[in-house]
C-alpha positions as CSV (number, residue, x, y, z in Angstrom):
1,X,83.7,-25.1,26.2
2,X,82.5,-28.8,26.0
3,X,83.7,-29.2,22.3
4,X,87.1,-27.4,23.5
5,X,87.4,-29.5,26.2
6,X,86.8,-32.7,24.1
7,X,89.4,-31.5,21.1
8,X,92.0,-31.3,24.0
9,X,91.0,-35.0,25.3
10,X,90.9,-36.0,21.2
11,X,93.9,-34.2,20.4
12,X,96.3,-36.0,23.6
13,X,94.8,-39.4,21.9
14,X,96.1,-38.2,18.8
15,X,99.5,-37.3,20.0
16,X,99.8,-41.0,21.7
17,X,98.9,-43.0,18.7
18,X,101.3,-40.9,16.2
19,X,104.1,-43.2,16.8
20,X,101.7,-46.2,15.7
21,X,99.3,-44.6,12.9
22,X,101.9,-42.9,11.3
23,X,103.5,-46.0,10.1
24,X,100.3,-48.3,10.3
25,X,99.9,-50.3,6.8
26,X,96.3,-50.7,7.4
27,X,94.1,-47.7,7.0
28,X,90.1,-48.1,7.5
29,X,88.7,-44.9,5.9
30,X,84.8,-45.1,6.5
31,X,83.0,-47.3,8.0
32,X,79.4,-46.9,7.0
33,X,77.3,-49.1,9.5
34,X,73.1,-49.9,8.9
35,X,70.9,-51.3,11.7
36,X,67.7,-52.5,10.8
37,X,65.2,-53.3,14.0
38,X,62.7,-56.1,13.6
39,X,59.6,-56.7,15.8
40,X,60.8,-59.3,17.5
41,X,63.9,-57.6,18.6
42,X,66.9,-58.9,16.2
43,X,68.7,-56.7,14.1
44,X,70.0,-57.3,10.6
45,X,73.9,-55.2,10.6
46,X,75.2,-54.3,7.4
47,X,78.9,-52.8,7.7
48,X,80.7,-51.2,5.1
49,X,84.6,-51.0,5.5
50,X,86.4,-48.6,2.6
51,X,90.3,-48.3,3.3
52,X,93.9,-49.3,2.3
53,X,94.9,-52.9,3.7
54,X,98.2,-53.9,2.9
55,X,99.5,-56.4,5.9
56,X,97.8,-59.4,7.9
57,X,95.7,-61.7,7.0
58,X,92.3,-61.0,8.3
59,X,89.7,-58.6,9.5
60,X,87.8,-59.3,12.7
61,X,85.4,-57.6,14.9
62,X,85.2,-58.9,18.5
63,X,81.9,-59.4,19.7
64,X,81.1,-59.0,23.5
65,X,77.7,-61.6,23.1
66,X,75.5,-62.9,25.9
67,X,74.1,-66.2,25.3
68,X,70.8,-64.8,23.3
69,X,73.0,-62.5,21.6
70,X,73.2,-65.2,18.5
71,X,74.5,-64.1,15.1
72,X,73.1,-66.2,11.8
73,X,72.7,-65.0,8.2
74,X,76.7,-64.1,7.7
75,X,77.8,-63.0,4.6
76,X,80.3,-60.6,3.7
77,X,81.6,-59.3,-0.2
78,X,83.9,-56.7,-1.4
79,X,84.6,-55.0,-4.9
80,X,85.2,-58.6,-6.4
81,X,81.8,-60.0,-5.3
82,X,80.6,-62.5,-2.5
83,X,82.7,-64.6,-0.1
84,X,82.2,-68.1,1.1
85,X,80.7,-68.4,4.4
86,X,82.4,-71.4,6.5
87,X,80.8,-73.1,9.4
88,X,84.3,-72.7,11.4
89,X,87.0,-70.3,11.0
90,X,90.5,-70.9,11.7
91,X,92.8,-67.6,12.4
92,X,95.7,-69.7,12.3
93,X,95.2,-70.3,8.1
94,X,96.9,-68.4,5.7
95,X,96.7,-65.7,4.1
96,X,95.4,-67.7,0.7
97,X,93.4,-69.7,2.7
98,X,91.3,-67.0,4.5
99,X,90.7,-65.2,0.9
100,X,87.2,-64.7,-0.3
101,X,86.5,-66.5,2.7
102,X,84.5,-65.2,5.8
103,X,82.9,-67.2,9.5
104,X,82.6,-67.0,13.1
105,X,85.6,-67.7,15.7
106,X,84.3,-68.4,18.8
107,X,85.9,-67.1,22.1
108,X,85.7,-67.2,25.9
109,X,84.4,-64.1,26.0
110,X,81.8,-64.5,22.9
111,X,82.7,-64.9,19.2
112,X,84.5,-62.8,16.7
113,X,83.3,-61.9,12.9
114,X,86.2,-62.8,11.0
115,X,86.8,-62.2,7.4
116,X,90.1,-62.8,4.7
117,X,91.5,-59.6,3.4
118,X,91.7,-61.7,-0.4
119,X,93.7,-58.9,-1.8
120,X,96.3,-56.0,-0.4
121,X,95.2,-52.4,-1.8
122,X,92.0,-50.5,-1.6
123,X,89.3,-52.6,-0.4
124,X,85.4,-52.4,0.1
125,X,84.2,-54.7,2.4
126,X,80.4,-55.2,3.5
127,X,79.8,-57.5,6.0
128,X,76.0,-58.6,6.4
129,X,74.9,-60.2,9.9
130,X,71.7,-60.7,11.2
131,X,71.8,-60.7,15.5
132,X,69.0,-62.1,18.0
133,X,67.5,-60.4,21.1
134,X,69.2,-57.1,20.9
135,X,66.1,-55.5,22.0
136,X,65.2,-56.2,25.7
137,X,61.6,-55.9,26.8
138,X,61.9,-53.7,30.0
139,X,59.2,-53.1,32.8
140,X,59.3,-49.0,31.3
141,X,60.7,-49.5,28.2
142,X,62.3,-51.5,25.3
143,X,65.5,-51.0,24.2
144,X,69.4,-51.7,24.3
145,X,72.7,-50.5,24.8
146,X,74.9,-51.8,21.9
147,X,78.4,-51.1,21.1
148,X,78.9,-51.0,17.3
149,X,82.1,-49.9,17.0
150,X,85.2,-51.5,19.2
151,X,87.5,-49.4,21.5
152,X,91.3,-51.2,21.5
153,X,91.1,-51.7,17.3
154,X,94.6,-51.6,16.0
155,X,92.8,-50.3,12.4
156,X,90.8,-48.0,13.4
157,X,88.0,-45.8,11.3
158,X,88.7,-42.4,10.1
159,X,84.7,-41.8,10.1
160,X,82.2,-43.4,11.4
161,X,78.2,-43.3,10.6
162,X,75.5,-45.3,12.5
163,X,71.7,-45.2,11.4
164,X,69.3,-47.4,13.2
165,X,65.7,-47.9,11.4
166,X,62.7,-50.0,12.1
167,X,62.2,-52.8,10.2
168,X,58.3,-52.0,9.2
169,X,59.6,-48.5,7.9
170,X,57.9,-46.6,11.4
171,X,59.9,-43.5,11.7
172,X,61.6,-43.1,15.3
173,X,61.4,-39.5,16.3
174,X,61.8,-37.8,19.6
175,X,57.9,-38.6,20.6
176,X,58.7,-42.2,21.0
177,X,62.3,-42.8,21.2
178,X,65.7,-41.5,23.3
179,X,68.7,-41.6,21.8
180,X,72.2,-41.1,23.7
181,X,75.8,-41.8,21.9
182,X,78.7,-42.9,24.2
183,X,82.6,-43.0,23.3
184,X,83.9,-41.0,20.3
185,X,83.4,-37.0,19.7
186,X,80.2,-36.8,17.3
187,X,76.7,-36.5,17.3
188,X,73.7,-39.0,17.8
189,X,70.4,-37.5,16.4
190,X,66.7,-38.5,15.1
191,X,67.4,-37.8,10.9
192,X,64.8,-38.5,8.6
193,X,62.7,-41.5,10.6
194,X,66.1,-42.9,11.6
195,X,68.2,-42.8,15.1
196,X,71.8,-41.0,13.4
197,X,75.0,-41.3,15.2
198,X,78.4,-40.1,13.1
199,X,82.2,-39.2,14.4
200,X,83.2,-35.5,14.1
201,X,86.9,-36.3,14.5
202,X,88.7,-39.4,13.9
203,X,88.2,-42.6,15.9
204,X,91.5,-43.9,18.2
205,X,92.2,-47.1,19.8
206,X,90.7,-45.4,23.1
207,X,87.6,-44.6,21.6
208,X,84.0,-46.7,20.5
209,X,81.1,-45.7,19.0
210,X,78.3,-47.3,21.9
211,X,74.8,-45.9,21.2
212,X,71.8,-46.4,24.2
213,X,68.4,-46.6,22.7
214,X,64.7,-46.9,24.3
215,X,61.4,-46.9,22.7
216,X,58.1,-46.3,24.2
217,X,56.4,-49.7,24.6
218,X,53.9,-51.3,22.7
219,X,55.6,-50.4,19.6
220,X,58.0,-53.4,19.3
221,X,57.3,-57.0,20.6
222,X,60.6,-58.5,21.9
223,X,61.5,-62.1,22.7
224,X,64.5,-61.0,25.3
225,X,62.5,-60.1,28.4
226,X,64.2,-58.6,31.5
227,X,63.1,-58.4,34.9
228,X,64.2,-54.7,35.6
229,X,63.8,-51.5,34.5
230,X,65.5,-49.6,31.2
231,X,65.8,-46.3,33.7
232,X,68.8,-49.2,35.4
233,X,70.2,-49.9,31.9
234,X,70.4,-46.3,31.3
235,X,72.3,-45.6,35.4
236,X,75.0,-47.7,33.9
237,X,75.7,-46.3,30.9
238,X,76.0,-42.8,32.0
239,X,78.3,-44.1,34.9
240,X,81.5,-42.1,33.8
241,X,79.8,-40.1,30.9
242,X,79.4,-36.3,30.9
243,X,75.5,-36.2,30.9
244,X,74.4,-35.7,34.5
245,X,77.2,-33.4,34.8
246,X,75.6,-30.2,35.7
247,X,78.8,-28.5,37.5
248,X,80.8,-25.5,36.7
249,X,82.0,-26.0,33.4
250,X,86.2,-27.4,33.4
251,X,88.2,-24.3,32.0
252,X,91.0,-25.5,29.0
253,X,93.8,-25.0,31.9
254,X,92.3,-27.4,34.2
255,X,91.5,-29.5,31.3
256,X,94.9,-29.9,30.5
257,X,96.3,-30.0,34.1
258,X,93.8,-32.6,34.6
259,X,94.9,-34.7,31.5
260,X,98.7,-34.3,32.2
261,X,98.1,-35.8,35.6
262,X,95.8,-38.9,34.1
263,X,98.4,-39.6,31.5
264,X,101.7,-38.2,32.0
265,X,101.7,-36.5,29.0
266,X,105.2,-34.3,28.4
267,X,103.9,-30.6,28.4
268,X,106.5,-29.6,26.0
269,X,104.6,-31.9,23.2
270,X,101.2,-30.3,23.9
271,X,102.4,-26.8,23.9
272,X,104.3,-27.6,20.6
273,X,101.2,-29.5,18.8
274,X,98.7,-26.1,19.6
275,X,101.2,-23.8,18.8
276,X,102.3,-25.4,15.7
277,X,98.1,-26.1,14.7
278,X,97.4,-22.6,15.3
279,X,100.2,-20.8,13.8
280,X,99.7,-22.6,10.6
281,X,95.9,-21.3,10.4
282,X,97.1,-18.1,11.3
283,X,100.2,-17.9,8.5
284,X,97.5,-18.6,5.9
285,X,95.5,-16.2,6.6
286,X,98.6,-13.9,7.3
287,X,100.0,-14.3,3.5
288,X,96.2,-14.0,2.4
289,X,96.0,-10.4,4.1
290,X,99.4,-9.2,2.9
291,X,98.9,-10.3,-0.4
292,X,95.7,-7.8,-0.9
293,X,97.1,-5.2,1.9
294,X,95.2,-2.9,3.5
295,X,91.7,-1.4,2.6
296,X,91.0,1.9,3.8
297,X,86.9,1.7,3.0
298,X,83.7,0.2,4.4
299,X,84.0,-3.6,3.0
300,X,81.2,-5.7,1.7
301,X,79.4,-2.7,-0.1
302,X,78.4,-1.9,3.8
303,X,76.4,-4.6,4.6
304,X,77.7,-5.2,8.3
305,X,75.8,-8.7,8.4
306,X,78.0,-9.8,5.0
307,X,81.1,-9.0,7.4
308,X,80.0,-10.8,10.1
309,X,78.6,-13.4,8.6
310,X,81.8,-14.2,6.3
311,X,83.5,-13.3,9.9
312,X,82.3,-16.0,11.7
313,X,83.3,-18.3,9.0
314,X,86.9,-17.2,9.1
315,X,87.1,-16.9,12.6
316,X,87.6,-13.5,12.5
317,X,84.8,-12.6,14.5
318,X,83.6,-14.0,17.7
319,X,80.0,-15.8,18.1
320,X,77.1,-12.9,18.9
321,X,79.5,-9.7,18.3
322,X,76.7,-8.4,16.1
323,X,74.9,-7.5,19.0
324,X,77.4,-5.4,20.2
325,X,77.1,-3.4,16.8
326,X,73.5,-3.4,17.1
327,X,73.3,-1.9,20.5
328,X,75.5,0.8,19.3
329,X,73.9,1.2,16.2
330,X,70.5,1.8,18.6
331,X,72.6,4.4,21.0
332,X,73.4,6.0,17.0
333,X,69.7,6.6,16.0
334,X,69.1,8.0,19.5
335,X,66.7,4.8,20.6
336,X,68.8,3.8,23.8
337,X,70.7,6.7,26.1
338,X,73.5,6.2,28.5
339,X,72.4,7.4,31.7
340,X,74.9,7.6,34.7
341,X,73.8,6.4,38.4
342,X,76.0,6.9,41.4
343,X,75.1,4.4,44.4
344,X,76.3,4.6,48.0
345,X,77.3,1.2,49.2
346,X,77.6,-0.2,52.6
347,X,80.7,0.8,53.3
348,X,80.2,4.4,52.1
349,X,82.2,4.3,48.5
350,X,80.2,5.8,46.2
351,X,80.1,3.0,42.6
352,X,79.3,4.7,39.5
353,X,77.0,2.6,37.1
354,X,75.9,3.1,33.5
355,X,72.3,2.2,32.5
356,X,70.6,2.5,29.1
357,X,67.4,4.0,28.7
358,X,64.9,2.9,25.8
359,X,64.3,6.6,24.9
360,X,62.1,5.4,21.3
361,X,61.9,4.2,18.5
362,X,63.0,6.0,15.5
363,X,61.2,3.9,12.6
364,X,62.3,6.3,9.9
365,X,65.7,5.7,10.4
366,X,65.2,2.1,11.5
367,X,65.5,-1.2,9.6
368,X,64.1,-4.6,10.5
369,X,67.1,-5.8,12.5
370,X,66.9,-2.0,14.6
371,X,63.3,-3.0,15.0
372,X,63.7,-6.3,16.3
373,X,66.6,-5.9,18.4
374,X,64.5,-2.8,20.3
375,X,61.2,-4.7,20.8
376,X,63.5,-7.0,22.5
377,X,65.4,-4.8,24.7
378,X,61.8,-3.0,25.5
379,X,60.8,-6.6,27.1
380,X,63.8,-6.7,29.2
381,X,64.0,-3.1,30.3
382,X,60.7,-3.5,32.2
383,X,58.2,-0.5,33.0
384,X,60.9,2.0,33.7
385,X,62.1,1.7,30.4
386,X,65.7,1.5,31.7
387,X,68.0,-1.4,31.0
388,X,69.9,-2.3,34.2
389,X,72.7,-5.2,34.8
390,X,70.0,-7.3,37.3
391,X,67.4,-7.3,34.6
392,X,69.1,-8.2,31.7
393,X,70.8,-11.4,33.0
394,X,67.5,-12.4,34.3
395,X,65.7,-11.4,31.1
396,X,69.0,-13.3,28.8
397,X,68.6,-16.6,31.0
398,X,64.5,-16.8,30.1
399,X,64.5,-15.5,26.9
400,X,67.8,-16.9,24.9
401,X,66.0,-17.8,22.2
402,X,65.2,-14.2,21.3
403,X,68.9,-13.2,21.5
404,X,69.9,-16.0,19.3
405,X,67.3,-15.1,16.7
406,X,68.3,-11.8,16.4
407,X,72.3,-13.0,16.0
408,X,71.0,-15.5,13.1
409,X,68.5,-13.5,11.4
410,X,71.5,-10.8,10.8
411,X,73.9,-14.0,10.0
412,X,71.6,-15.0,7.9
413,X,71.0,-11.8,6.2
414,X,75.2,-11.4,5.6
415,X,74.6,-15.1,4.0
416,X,71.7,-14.1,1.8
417,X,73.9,-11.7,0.5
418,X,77.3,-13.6,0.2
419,X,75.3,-16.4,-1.8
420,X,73.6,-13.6,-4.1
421,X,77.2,-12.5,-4.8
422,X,78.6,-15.9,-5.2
423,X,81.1,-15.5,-2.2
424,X,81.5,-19.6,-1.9
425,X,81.8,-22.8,-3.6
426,X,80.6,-24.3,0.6
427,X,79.7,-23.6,3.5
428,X,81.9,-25.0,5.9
429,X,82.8,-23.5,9.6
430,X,85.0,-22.5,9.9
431,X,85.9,-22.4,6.0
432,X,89.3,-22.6,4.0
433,X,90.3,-20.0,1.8
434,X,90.2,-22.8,-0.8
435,X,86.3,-22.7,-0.3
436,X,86.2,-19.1,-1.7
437,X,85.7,-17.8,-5.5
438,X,87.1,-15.0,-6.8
439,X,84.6,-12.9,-5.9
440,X,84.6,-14.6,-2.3
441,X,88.4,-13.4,-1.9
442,X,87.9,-10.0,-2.9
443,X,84.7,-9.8,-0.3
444,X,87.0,-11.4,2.5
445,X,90.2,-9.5,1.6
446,X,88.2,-6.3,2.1
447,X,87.4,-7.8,5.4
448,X,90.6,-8.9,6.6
449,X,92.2,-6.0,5.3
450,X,90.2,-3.3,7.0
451,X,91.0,-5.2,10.3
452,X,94.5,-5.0,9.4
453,X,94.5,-1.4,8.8
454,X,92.5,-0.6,12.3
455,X,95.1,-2.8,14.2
456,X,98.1,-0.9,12.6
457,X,96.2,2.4,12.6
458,X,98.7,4.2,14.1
459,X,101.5,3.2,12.5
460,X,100.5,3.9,8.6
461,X,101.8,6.6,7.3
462,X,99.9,7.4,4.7
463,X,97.0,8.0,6.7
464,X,94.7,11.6,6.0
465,X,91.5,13.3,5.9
466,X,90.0,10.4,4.4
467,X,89.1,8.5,7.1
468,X,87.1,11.7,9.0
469,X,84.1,11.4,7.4
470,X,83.7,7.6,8.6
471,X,85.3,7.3,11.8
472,X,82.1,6.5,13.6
473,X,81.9,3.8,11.0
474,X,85.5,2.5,11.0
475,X,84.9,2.3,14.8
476,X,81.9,0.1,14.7
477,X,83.6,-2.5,12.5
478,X,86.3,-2.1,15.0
479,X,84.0,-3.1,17.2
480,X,82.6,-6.3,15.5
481,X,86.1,-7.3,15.2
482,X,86.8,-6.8,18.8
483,X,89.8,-3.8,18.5
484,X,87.6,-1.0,19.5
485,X,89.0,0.4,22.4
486,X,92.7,0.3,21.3
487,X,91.6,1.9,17.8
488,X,89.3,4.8,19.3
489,X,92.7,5.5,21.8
490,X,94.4,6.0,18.3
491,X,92.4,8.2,16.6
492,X,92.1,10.2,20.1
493,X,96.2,11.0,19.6
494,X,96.0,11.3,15.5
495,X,92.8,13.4,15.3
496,X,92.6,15.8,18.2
497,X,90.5,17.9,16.9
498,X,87.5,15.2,17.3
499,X,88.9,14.3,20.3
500,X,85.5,14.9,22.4
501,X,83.6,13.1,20.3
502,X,85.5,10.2,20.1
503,X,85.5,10.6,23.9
504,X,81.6,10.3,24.0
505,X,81.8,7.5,21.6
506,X,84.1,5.3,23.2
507,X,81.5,5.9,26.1
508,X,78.7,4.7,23.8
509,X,80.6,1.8,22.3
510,X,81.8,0.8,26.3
511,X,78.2,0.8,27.1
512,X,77.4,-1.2,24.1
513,X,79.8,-3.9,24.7
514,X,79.3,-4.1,28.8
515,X,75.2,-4.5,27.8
516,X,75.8,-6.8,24.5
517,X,78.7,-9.2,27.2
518,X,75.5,-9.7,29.8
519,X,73.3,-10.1,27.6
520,X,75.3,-12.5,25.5
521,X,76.7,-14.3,28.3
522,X,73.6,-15.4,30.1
523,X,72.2,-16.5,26.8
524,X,74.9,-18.7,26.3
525,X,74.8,-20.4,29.7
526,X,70.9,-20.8,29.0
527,X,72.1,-22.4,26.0
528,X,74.2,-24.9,27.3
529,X,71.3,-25.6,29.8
530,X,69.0,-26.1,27.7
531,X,71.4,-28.1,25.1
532,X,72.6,-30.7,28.6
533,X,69.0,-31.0,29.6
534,X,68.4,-32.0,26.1
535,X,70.9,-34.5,25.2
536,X,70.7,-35.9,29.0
537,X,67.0,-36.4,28.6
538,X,67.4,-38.7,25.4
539,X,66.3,-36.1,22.3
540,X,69.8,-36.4,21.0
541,X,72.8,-34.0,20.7
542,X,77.1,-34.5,21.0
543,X,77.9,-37.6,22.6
544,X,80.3,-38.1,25.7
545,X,83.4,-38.9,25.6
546,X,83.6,-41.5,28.2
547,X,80.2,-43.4,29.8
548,X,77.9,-46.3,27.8
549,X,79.3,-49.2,30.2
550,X,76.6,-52.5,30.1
551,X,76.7,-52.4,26.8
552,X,75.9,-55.7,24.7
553,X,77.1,-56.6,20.6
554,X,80.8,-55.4,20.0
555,X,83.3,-55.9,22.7
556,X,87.2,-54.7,22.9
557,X,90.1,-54.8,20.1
558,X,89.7,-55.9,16.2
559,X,91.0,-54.6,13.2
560,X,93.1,-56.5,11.3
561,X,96.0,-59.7,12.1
């Protein structure tokens, strides 16, 4: 919900700067930023702009710089080689006066990096600084909270990517470091002995790329000393950020209530920009379908975990229905029961519930998934052997981690076998069709076809005795694409003579899904627990939106003039 939440925010940003990035002539592409960490505390910045500049005169960054913040070792170069470095620089000069040119502009608020844009086109710029006393010495810890990329920059970054390093080459991993990322939707991580903080959507004038770093002590030897603690640095910065929030999670509706209200957004716009983004994914995959038409078989050779696994890819299948499939797949060999309970409540009504009892395994008919899935159910049911509503939300909230092994060792398996096959030039999620081979659209067309054919069972005409001998089957990829119920009420008024048993099935399948939605549900919120408590104790994860305040190095605005 987070990373929904966050698009919405993201996407209202987008829909405010249309009118100006539409038409802007100045188009930074990456920017490619490298901090190297010294003992004594400085950092050496190497920047790397690629994009299209065609107006202005100048880049600039904007540095917000206390006192000891002092900058020295300037140089900057682009595809034509290295630029002059002058003591003073004057924005008023002219365009040919700023070319191959670069220097520092001082300002009341600090100084800004300024450089000439020398020629209109597509430029690569790097921009080489050395900085003093970003590291603070703190009673607790050492560290900083630096902004390295400006909020209020009239060219802003399509994609961003921070890595922080020690100078002496000491990797900084979780043990001795936390890491938290402030300002733009993306991660911050620890990647291969470096601190990694990158943008998973593009970068507008609202947003900033802050990152808030501490180290254990002992391991650097800073000049800056400060009197208090890091722990106050770090109260600051998550003023206004999302990482102590530990409430209820903000639904998409209030989301979007709540951002109408904060910026007066007209509703008409937002309505049209979802509609419009998600009927175009939905067209393609539309004329993709129609173009192969139905299938009538078991796709994917049968291998349920190829479906869902090339499923989850194309969005055609929701996160953990395998589970559901499993459970049913255990009520098939006879390992779990339905059992009916009637209760008497306080008030006298009599509430019907549906347990499943673990009845045994049937290892002859079972394979490894079967196995797994009912050594983990046989934890949770407890010594009566009986599954009940109470236990398994307690059991999914301490033992997530089992759940989500068993949904990714059977993703896992469906990518084993898409890969052997040759199902995919990437893996991307969720994927384009362009991302498929040949082979890749015949496995997904069976896919998508078969859930065509289920949703417009009924109305085929064309329809006969095939499909008897696999409606159990059909039913359970019904199921995995979440269509059971209307498909079993189908086959109930086109096949009456199987009517009872698709009346028991249904009953299977409902107890299937009811057990798989607690199950799944709980494990998800344990999740998203675990996943806050992570990324609020420092071991990286998304950043937040909004927070990172205090911060030293780059201040407000930039670009290009």
């Amino acid at each position: 919900m987070r990373k929904k939440v966050s698009g919405l925010i993201l996407c209202f940003a987008l829909l405010f700067s249309l009118p100006l990035s539409a038409f802007a002539a100045n188009q930074v592409n990456t920017m490619d930023i490298q901090a190297v960490i010294y003992e004594d505390g400085s950092m050496y910045v190497t920047q790397v702009w690629e994009g299209d500049f065609n107006e202005g005169t100048e880049s600039y960054i904007p540095m917000n710089a206390p006192d000891y913040l002092t900058i020295s070792q300037l140089t900057v170069s682009d595809q034509n080689g290295a630029y002059e470095t002058v003591p003073e620089w004057n924005i008023d000069w002219s365009f040919e006066e700023k070319a191959k040119k670069c220097g520092i502009h001082h300002t009341d608020s600090g100084y800004e990096i300024c450089f000439g844009i020398s020629n209109y086109g597509q430029n690569r710029y790097a921009i080489e600084y050395k900085l003093d006393n970003v590291i603070g010495a703190y009673s607790d810890r050492d560290g900083f909270n630096f902004r390295f990329v400006n909020d209020g920059m009239n060219t802003t970054p399509t994609d961003v990517k921070v890595e922080i390093r020690l100078a002496d080459g000491m990797p900084i991993t979780d043990e001795i470091a936390d890491i938290w990322g402030f300002g733009y939707d993306g991660q911050v991580e620890f990647s291969d002995g470096a601190i990694l903080a990158y943008t998973e959507s593009s970068i507008y004038s609202e947003n900033y790329v802050t990152v808030l770093f501490s180290l254990d002590k002992g391991i650097l030897s800073p000049s800056r000393q400060e009197p208090g603690s890091f722990e106050e640095v770090k109260e600051t910065a998550f003023s206004g950020s999302d990482y102590n929030d530990t409430s209820e999670e903000v639904s998409t509706f209030e989301a979007i209530v709540t951002m109408l209200l904060s910026i007066g957004l007209p509703i008409g716009l937002i309505i049209w920009f979802f509609r419009m983004k998600k009927k175009r994914a939905e067209k393609k995959r539309q004329r993709f379908t129609e173009r192969f038409g139905y299938f009538r078989d078991i796709p994917n050779d049968g291998n349920l975990s190829a479906t869902y696994a090339l499923g989850r890819l194309f969005d055609v299948c929701e996160d953990g229905a395998i589970l559901s499939t499993g459970m049913l797949r255990l009520i098939q060999l006879g390992c779990l029961s339905p059992v009916e309970t009637q209760q008497i409540g306080l008030m006298g009504k009599t509430k019907e519930t549906v347990s499943l009892r673990l009845v045994g395994s049937n290892h002859s008919s079972m394979n490894e998934y079967d196995e797994y899935l009912y050594t983990v159910l046989e934890s949770a049911a407890g010594p009566d052997s009986t599954l009940q509503a109470k236990e398994l939300e307690h059991f999914a909230s301490q033992n997530d981690k089992l759940l989500r092994a068993y949904i990714q060792k059977c993703e896992n398996a469906g990518r084993t076998w898409l890969n052997q096959k040759i199902c995919l030039k990437r893996w991307d999620m969720p994927a384009k069709l362009t991302d498929l081979t040949p082979t890749g659209k015949q496995e997904l067309g069976e896919l998508m076809g078969l859930k065509r054919y289920l949703t417009d069972f009924s109305l085929i005409a064309e329809r006969g005795v095939k499909e008897m001998p696999i409606w159990r089957e059909l039913l359970t990829y019904a199921m995995l694409f979440g269509i059971a119920d209307q498909v079993a009420e189908q086959m109930k008024e086109l096949y009456p003579q199987i009517s009872v048993e698709l009346t028991d099935y249904s009953g299977s399948m409902a107890a299937a899904y009811s057990y798989h939605y607690l199950l799944y549900s709980n494990m998800k919120q344990a999740e998203q627990r675990r996943e806050q408590e992570k990324r609020s104790g420092g071991s990286g994860g998304f950043a937040s939106l909004g927070g990172g305040g205090g911060s030293i190095g780059g201040g407000s605005g930039g670009g290009t003039r």
